[in-house]
C-alpha positions as CSV (number, residue, x, y, z in Angstrom):
1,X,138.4,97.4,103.7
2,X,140.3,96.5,106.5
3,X,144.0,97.9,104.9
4,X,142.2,101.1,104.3
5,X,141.4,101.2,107.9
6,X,145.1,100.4,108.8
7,X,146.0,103.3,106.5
8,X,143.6,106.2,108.2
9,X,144.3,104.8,111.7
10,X,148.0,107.3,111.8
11,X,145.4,110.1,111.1
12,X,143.2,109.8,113.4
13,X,142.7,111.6,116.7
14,X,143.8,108.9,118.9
15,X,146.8,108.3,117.6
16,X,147.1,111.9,117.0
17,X,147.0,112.8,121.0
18,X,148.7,109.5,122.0
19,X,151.8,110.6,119.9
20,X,151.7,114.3,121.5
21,X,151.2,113.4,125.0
22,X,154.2,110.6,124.4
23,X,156.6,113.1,123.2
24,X,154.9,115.8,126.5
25,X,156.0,112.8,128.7
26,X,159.6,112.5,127.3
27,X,160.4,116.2,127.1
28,X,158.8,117.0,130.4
29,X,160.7,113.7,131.4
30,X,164.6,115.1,130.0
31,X,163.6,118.5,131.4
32,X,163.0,117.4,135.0
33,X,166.2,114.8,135.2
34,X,168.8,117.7,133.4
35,X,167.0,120.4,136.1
36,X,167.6,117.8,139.1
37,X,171.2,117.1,137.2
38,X,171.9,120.6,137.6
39,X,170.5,121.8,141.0
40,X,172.5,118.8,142.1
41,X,175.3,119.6,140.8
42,X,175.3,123.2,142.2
43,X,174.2,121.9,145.5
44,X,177.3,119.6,145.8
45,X,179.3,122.8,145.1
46,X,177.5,125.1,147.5
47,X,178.3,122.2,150.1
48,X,182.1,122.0,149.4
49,X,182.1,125.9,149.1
50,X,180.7,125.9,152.6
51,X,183.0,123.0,153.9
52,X,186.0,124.8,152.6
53,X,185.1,128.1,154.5
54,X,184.6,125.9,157.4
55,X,187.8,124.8,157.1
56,X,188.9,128.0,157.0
57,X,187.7,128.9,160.4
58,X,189.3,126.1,161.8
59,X,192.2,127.2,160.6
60,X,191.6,130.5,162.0
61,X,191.1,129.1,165.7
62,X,194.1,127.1,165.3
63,X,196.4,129.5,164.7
64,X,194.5,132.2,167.4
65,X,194.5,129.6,170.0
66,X,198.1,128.2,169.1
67,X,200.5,129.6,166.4
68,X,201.9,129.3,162.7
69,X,203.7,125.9,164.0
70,X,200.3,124.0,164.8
71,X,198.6,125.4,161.5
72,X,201.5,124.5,159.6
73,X,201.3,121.0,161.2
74,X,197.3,121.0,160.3
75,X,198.1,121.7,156.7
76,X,200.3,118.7,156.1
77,X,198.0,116.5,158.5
78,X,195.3,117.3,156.2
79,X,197.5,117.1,153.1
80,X,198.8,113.9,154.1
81,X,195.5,112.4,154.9
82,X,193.5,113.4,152.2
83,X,196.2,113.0,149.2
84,X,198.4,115.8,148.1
85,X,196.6,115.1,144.9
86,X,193.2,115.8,146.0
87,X,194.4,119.0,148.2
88,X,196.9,121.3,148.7
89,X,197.4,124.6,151.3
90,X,199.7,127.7,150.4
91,X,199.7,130.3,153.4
92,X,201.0,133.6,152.6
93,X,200.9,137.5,153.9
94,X,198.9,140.4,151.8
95,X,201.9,141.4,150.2
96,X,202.3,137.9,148.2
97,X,205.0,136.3,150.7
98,X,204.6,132.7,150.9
99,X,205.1,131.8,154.5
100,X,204.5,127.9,154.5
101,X,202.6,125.4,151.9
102,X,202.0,122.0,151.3
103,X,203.6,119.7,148.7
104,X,202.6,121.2,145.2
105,X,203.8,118.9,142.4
106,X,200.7,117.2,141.2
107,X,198.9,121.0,141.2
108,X,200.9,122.2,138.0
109,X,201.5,125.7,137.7
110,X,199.4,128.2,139.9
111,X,198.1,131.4,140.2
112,X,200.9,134.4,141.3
113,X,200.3,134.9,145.4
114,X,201.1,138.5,145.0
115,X,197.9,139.0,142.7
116,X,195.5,136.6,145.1
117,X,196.4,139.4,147.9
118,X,195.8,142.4,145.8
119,X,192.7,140.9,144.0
120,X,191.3,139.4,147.9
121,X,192.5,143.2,149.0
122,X,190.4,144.8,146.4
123,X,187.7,142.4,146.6
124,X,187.2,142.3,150.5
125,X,185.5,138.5,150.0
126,X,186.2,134.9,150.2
127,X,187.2,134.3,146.1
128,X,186.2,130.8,145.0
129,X,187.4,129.7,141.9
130,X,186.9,126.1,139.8
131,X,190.1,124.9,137.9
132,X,191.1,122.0,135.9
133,X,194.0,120.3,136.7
134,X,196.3,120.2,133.7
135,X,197.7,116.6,134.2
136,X,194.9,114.7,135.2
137,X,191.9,117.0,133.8
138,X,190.2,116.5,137.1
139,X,188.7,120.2,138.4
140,X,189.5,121.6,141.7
141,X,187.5,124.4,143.6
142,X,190.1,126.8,145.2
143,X,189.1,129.0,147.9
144,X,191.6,132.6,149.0
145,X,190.6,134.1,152.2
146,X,191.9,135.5,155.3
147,X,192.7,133.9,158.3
148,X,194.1,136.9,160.6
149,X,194.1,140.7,159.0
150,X,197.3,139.7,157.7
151,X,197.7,136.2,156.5
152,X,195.2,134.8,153.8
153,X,195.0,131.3,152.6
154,X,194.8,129.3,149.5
155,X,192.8,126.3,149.4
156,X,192.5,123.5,146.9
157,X,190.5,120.5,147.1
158,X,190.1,118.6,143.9
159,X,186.2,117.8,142.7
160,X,186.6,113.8,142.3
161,X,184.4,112.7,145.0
162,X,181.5,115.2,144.4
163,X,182.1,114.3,140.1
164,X,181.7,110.4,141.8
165,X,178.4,111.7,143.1
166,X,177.4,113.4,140.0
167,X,178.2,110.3,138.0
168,X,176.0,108.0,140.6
169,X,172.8,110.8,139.5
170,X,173.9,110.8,135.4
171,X,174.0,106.7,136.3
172,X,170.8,107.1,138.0
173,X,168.7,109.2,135.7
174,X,169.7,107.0,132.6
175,X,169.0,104.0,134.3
176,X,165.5,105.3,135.0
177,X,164.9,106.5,131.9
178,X,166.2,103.1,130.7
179,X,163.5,101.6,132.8
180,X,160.2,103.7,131.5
């Protein structure tokens, strides 16, 4: 009697709703980590976006307040501090004339300055692009906009440190679903 009542106990309704509410509980679980994974993860971009056009009016009152000297001098301040790896600044005119920027080695080949002007021209916006670097495969978010009506910058600021705080949340979420 007693192994037929081992047998019927998968068909009944308790273990019926205990295995449906245990699989609710995990797919509810995955869904809310991979949705606070990814509003995360387009937070910490929103952020940088917002740093880098930030930056941007810094540079603006630098050069409106001094001249092309001072913001050059800013550029490799900033270069030198943060790593020419992790950023790099290339100032140019709306017709595509490069008129100063930072060391560009570890950045591969870039995008045509003449064609940031005409599509920043035709646009008539900040343009934020994400790139992958080709050496290192890190990614970069670039930012093109204007600093006077005649001079526009390019930005580049490689995503490391906001991949280090993605990794910290992947790290986190695994751990807690380690834990459970």
């Amino acid at each position: 009697m007693s192994s037929k009542r081992k047998n019927n106990f998968f068909k009944t309704l308790y273990f019926r709703l205990t295995l449906l509410y245990t699989g609710l509980f995990v797919v509810s679980t995955i869904i809310a980590f991979a949705s606070i994974y990814m509003l995360t993860s387009r937070t910490l971009i929103e952020q940088m976006d917002e740093d880098l056009l930030g930056d941007i009016e810094e540079f603006s009152l630098i050069y409106a307040e001094e001249d092309v000297a001072a913001l050059q001098e800013e550029f490799s301040r900033e270069a030198g501090s943060d790593g020419e790896e992790r950023v790099f600044f290339r100032l140019f005119d709306r017709d595509g004339q490069i008129l100063f920027n930072t060391n560009l080695d570890a950045w591969g080949e870039l995008e045509d300055v003449t064609s940031l002007a005409r599509r920043y021209t035709t646009e008539r916006r900040p343009l934020f692009s994400t790139i992958t670097i080709p050496d290192t495969g890190h990614k970069a978010r670039t930012l093109v906009a204007p600093i006077t009506d005649t001079m526009l910058i390019q930005f580049r600021e490689s995503l490391e440190e906001v991949k280090e705080d993605i990794e910290w949340l992947r790290e986190w979420a695994g751990g807690a679903e380690a834990s459970e």
